[in-house]
C-alpha positions in Angstrom: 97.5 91.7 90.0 97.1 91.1 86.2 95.2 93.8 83.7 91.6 92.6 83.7 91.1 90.5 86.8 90.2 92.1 90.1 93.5 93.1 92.0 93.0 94.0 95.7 95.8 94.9 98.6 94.9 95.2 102.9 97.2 97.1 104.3 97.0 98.0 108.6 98.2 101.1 109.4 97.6 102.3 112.7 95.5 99.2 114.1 93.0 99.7 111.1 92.5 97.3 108.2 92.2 99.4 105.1 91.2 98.1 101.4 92.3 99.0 98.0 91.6 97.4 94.0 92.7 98.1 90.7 92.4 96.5 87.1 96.1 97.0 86.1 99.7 96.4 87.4 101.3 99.6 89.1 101.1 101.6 92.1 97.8 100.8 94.4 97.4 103.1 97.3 96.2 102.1 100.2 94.6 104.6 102.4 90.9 105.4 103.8 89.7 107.0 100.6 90.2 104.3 98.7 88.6 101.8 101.5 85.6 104.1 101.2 85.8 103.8 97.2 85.9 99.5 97.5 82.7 100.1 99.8 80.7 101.9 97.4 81.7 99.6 94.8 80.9 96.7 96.8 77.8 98.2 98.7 79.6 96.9 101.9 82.0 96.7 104.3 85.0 95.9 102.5 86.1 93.5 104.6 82.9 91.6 104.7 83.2 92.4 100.1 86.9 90.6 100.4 85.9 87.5 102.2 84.0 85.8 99.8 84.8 82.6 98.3 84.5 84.8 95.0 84.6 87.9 93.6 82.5 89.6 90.6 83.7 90.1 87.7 84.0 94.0 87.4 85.5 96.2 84.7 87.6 99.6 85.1 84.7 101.7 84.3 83.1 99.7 87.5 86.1 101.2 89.6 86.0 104.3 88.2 82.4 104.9 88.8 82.5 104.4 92.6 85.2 107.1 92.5 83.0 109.5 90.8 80.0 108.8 92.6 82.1 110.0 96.0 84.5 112.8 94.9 80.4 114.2 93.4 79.2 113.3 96.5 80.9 115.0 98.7 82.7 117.5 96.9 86.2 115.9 95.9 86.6 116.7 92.1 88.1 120.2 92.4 90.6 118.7 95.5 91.5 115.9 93.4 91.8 117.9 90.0 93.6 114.4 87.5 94.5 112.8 90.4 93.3 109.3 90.9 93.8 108.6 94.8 94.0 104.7 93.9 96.5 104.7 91.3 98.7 108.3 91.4 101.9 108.0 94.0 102.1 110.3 96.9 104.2 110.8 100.1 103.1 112.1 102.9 103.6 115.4 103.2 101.6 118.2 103.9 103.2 120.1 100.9 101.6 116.5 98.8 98.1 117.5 96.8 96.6 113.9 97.5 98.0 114.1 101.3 96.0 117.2 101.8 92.8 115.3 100.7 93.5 112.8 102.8 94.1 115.6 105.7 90.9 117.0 104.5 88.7 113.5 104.4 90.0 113.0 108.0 89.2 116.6 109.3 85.8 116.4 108.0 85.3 113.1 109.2 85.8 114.5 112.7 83.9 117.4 112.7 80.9 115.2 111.7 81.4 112.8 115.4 82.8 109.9 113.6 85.8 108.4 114.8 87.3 106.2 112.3 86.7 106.2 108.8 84.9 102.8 109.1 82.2 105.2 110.3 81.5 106.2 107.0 80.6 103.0 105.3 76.9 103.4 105.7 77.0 106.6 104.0 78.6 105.0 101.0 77.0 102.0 100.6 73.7 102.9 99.0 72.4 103.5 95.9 72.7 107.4 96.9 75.9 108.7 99.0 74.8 110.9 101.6 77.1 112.9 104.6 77.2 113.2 107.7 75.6 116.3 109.6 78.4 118.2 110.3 80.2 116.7 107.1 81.8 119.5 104.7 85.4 118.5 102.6 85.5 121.4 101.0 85.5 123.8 104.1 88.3 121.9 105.8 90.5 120.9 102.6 90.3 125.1 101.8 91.1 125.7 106.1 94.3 122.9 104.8 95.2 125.1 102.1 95.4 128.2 103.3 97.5 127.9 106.3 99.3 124.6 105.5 102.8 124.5 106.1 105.5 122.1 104.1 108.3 119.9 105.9 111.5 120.5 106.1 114.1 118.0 105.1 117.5 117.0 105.6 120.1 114.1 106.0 122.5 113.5 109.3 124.0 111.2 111.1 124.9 109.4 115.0 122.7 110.5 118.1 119.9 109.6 119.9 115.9 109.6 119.3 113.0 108.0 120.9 114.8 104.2 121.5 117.3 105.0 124.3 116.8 106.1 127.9 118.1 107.5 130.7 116.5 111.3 129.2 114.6 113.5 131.1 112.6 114.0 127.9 109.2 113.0 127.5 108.7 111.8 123.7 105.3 111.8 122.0 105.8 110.4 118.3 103.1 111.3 115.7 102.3 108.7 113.0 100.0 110.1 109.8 99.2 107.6 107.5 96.5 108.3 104.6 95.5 111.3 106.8 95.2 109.7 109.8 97.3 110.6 113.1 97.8 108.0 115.7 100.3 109.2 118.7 103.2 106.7 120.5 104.5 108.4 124.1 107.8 107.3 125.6 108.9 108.6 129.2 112.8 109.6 130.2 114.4 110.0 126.4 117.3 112.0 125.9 116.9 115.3 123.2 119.1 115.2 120.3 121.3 118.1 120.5 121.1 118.4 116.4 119.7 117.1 113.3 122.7 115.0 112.9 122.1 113.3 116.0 118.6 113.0 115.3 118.7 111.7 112.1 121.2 109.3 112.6 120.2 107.3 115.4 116.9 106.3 113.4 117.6 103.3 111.8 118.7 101.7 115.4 115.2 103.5 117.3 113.3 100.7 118.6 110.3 103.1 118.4 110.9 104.0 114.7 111.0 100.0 113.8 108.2 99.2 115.6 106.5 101.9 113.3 107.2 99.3 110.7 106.5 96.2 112.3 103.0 97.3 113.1 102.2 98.4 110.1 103.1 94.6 108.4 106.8 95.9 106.9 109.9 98.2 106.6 109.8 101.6 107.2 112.4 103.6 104.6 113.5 106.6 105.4 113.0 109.5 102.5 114.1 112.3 104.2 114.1 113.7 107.7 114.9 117.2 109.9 114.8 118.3 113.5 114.3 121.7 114.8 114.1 122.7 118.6 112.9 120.1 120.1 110.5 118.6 116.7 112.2 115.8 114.4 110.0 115.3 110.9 110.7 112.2 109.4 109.0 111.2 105.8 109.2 107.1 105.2 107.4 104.7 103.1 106.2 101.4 104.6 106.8 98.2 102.3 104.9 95.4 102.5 105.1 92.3 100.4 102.2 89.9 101.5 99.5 89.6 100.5 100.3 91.6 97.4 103.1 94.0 97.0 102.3 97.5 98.5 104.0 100.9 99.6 102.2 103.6 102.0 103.9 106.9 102.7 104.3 107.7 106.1 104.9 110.7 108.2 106.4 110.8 111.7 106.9 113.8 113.9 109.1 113.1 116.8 107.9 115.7 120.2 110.4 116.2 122.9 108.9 118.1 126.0 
């Protein structure tokens, strides 16, 4: 990207396609919100936006307009105080402001019937933004709020997760990117006995790396705990192609 041509990223995250743009170099996020903010920008599916042989020549002001026309829309402004959801860095945690939107977005989206965000594009796509019936942010980013909990977080080593078997342990492993949760099950896995165990045996867990490889890069790990029989990971994904991105990531490991 280069300060005052277009600069877009795609990045997949749990099977979807999601769309970002900015003006400058620096940090892009890549998340739902900002696919919905390329779409109002655009007046269509993103995808469909990206796919031309050429792009129109917009300003910042352009970008920052179809930001405002949503967080107005739909109640966003107090959420996102200065944030900027396309430019400010997050991870994600519940304890993370811009998370919590994201959390929020998502809730709201499912309490209106939709169920992806891709849902939304006709309601951002006109001249006027409209919701959903059944569609209130505010109501679920203030439920998020209230009775959100943080993380914990921790370091370890050695043991065994969700890659080895031979466990009488049935693992369900929750992936939230940009708000969105997407669950993995594995049959017969051992249970850690401790954080240390847990923890350590990540960076060999054929489940955790193919966390990664489906999202188009490496998962890092930035901190991680277990507890009973829950394991919280948070990680950013890197990807390199076709521009250079990173997503923050949260994984929570089930055994039952």
């Amino acid at each position: 990207m280069s300060g005052g041509n277009i600069g877009s990223a795609t990045g997949t995250a749990n099977n979807t396609n999601y769309h970002s743009i900015a003006m400058t170099l620096g940090t892009v996020n890549i998340t739902p919100l900002t696919d919905l903010v390329v779409a109002n920008l655009a007046g269509k599916d993103p995808a469909t936006w990206f796919s031309a042989p050429t792009l129109p020549a917009l300003k910042t002001a352009d970008i920052d307009t179809a930001l405002n026309n949503i967080k107005s829309a739909w109640g966003l402004s107090t959420a996102l105080g200065t944030k900027n959801p396309i430019t400010t860095a997050f991870t994600a945690q519940s304890t993370d402001p811009l998370d919590k939107v994201l959390e929020a977005l998502a809730a709201a989206r499912t309490a209106a019937g939709l169920a992806n965000h891709g849902d939304l594009f006709p309601f951002v796509t006109s001249v006027t933004i409209t919701a959903p019936n059944g569609f209130d942010f505010a109501a679920k980013f203030t439920a998020l709020t209230g009775t959100g909990t943080g993380t914990g977080t921790g370091t370890g080593t050695g043991g065994a997760t969700g890659g080895a078997t031979g466990g009488t342990s049935n693992l369900t492993v929750s992936v939230t990117v940009s708000g969105v949760t997407s669950n993995i099950t594995v049959a017969n896995v051992p249970k850690p006995a401790n954080e240390s165990e847990f923890c350590g045996a990540l960076q060999n867990d054929a489940t955790f790396s193919s966390i990664g490889a489906s999202g188009g890069g490496t998962l890092t790990i930035n901190s991680c705990s277990f507890s009973g029989n829950v394991g919280n990971i948070s990680a950013t994904l890197t990807i390199v192609t076709p521009v250079s991105a990173t997503i923050p990531y949260k994984v929570t490991y089930t055994y039952n």
